[in-house]
KOLTORMAR-230661 format. One record per residue: x, y, z of N, C-alpha, C in turn. Coordinates in steps of 0.05 Angstrom, whole numbers, plus 5000, padded with zeros to 4 digits. Layout:
! residues N
XYZXYZXYZ...
END
This chain:
! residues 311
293520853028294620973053293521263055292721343088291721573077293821793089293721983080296222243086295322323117297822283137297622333167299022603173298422723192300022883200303622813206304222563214306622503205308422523187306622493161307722453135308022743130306622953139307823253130309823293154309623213172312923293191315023193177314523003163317122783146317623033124314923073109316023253079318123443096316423623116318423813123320923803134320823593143323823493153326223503130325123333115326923343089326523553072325423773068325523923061327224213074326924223111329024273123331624253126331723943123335023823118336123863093335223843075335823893048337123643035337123423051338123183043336122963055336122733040334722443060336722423080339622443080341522303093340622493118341522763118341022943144338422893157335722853137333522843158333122643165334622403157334222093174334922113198337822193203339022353229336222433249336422673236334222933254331922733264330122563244327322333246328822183268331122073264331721793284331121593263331421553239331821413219334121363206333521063201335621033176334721033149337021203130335421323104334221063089334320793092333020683062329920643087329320683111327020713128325721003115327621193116324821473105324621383076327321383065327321333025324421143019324320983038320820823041318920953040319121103070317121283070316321393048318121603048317821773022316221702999316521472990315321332960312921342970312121172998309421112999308021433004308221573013307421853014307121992993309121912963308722032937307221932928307521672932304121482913300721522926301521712950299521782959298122052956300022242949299722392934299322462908300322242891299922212863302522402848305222372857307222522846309422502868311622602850314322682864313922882877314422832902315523072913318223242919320523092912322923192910325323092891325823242885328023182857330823112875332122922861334422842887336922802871338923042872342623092864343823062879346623182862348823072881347323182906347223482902347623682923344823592949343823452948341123322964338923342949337123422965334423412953333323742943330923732928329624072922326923932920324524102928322624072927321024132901319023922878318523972856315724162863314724152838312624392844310424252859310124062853308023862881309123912907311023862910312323852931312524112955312124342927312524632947309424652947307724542938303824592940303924482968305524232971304724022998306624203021308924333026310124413038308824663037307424823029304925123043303425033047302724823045300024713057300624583088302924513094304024383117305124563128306524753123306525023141304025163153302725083134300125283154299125073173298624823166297124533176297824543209301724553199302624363220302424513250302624743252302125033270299824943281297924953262294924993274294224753293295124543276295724323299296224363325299524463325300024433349298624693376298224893353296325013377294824943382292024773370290624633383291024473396292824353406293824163426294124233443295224513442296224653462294124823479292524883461289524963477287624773484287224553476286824293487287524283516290624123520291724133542290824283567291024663548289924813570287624773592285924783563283024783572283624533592283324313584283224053595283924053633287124313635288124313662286024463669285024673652283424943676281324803696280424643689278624513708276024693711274824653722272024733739272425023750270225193758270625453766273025493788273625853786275725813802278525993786279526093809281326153792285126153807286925983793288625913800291226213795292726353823294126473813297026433820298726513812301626443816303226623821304726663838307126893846309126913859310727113862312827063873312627163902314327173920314027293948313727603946311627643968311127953973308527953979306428133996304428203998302828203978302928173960300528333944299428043932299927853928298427653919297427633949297327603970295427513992293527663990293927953982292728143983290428103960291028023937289927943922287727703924287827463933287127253946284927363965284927443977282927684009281427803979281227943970279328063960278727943932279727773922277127593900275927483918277427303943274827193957273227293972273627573977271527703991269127793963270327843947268327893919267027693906267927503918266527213902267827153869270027243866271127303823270727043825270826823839270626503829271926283855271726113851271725883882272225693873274525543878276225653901278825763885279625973905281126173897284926053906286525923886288425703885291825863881293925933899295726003887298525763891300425833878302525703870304825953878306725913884308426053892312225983895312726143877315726043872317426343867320726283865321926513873322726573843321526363819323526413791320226553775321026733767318926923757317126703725321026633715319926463689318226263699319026083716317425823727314325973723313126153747310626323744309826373711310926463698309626473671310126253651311126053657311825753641308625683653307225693683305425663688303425643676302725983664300326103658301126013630303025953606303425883585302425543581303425403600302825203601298925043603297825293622295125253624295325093656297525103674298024993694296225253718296425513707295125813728292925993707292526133713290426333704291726603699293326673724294726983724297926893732299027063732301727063735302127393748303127463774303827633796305927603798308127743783310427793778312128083786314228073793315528393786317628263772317928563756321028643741322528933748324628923751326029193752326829413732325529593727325829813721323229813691324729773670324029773643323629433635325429293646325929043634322928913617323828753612320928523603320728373613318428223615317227973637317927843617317627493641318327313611315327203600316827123580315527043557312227223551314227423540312927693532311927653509312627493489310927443461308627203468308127083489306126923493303926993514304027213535301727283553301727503547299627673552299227923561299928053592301228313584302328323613301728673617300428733645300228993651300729053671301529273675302129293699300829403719300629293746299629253767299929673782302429653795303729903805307029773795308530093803311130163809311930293834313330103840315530253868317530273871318830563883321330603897322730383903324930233899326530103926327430183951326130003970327530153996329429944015330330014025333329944040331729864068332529624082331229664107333929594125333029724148335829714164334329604192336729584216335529494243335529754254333029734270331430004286333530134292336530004309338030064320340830184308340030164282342730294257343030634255345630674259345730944255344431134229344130994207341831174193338631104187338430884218335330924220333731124221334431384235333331564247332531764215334031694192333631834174331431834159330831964138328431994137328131834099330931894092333031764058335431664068336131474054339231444048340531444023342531584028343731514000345131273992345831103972346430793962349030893980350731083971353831013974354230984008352231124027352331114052353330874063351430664043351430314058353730244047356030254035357230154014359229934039359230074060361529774078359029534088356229624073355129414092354629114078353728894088353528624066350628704067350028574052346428624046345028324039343028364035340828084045338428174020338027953999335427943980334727703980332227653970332127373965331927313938333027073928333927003902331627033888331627003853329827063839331127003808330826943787331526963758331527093741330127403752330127593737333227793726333528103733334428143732335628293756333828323779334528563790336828483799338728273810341628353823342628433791342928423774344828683756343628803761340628923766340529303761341529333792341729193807342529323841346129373832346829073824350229133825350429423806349029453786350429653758349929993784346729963800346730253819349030243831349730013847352130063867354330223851355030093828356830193814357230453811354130593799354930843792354830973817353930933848355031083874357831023885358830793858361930883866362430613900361130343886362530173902360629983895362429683906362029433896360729293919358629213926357029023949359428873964360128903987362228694002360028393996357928383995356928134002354128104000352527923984349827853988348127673999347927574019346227344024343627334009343527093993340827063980339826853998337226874006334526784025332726804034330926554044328326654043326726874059324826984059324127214071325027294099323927034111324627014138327427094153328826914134332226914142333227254134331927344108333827644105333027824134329727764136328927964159330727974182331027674193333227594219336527694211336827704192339627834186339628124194337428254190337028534185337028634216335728534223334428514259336728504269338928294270341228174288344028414272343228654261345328764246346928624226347128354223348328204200348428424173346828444165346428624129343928864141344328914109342229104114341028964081338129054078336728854057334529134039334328884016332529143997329929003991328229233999324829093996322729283980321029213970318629413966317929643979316229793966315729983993312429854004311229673994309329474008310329354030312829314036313129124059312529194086311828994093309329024122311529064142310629304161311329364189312829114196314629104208315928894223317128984250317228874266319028874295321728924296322329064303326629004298327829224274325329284251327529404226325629604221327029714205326030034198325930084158324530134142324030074121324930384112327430494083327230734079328430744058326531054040326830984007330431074009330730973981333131103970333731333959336431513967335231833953336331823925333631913909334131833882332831673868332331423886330231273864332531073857334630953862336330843842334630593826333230463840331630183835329030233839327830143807324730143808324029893807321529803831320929603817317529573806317129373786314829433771313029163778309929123796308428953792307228863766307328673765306228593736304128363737302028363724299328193727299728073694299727773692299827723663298627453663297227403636295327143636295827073606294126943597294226743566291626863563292827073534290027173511287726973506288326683494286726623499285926363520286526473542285726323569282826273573282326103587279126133597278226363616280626413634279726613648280726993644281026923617282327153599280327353605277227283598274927553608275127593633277027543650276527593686278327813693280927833671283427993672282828233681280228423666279628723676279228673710277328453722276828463748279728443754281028243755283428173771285428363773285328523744287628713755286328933777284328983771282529193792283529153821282728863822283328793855286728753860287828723839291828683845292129053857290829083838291929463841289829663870288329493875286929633906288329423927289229123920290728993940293729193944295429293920297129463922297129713944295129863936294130073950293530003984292329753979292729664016294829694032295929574011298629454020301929774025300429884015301530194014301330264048298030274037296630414061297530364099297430054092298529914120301129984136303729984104305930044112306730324117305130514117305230764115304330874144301430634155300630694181302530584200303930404192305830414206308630434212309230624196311430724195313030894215315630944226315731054244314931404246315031574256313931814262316031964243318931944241322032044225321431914197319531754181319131644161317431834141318631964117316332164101316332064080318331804070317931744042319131834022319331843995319732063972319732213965
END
């Protein structure tokens, strides 16, 4: 028989469990099925591999040679599978990106394909930030176009590389027709009788919004979480008043304005797989996330109202 990669998930199993009885369990075996195993795997090895008491099993000195050798084995394995997989989804030129709602991935999209970075230029788009980086982990995207609020961490920060894009102010948008449209800041506690409008997400920012409200000294009457469209129409019809980037594009009906103070930062974030296929593209891509940013500045700024100065 020859020694499979099976047969070292088995050693380690029972060497995990510390008993046959527990790792039959854990395998989905019944113990005189591994107690089998086991033998045929020692005669394959040419020795015992575990001494067996009351107290369960201990690994003999064969046994701990085969168990560092299957710690390093069994890893390498599975990351090659796992970069396998990858490779296997990336497909053909091209580059696939993923994000959540907001300007700046369109923005992004417009200028690789005006640059040619690769064809055809593919996004995915969802409101859970993790989903987006399960993506790029998985080998399902290339980049991941994310925000987080303030300091936080993106997810799965021990598996991509992540940099950041820009940071922005939070700003409050109200209807043209609201008594502190005409202003130029507001302060958080001003809105405190109003309901407010975001659209959902898995990160963190409703705690950092509820913990600001807090320290201006009041509790949100109410949040509608929804999609872009619906918070805008809330905002327009006076329903809420809503919190957006300071990227967000001119609109009809509402008026976009920072907060005084800064209470909410939020942070673009550009993140991919070290070793991705399109891992050497990262310096271009962030180039173009961070001049799509700057567009996207630029636009909302031209059209801002004339009473609008910003920070």
């Amino acid at each position: 028989m020859d020694l499979e990669l099976r047969h070292l998930k088995t050693i380690r199993a029972i060497a995990d469990a510390g008993s046959l009885t527990r790792a039959a369990t854990a395998l989905g075996l019944a113990q005189p099925a591994l107690s089998a195993q086991l033998k045929r795997i020692e005669r394959t090895l040419g020795g015992t591999l575990f001494e067996r008491g009351r107290d369960g099993v201990r690994a003999t000195a064969l046994g701990d040679l085969v168990l560092d050798r299957a710690r390093v084995v069994l890893p390498a394995v599975c990351e090659l599978q796992e970069e396998a997989v990858r490779f296997a989804r990336e497909g053909a030129a091209g580059l696939r990106l993923g994000g959540t709602h907001g300007p700046l991935l369109g923005g992004l999209v417009d200028r690789l394909a005006r640059a040619g970075e690769g064809a055809p230029v593919t996004t995915y788009t969802s409101w859970s930030e993790r989903e987006i980086a399960g993506g790029v982990v998985a080998g399902r995207l290339d980049f991941a176009l994310v925000g987080v609020c303030g300091e936080s961490s993106p997810p799965e920060a021990g598996r991509l590389a992540w940099t950041e894009v820009a940071r922005d102010p939070v700003y409050v948008m109200l209807a043209a027709g609201h008594p502190l449209a005409p202003r130029t800041e507001i302060e958080l506690a001003e809105l405190a009788a109003e309901s407010w409008t975001d659209v959902p997400g898995d990160g963190c920012f409703g705690d950092c919004f509820a913990a600001a409200c807090v320290r201006a000294g009041f509790t949100p009457t109410g949040v509608y979480e929804t999609d872009t469209a619906s918070c805008v129409h809330l905002v327009q019809v006076g329903r809420a008043v809503g919190l957006c980037r300071a990227t967000f594009p001119a609109t009809p009906g509402l008026v976009t304005r920072p907060l005084a103070g800064t209470p909410l930062i939020w942070r673009h974030l550009l993140g991919w797989h070290p070793e991705g296929r399109a891992a050497n593209r990262a310096p271009a891509v962030l180039a173009h996330a961070r001049a799509a940013h700057t567009d996207a500045l630029a636009r909302s700024a031209a059209h801002a109202p004339v009473t609008f100065t910003g920070p």
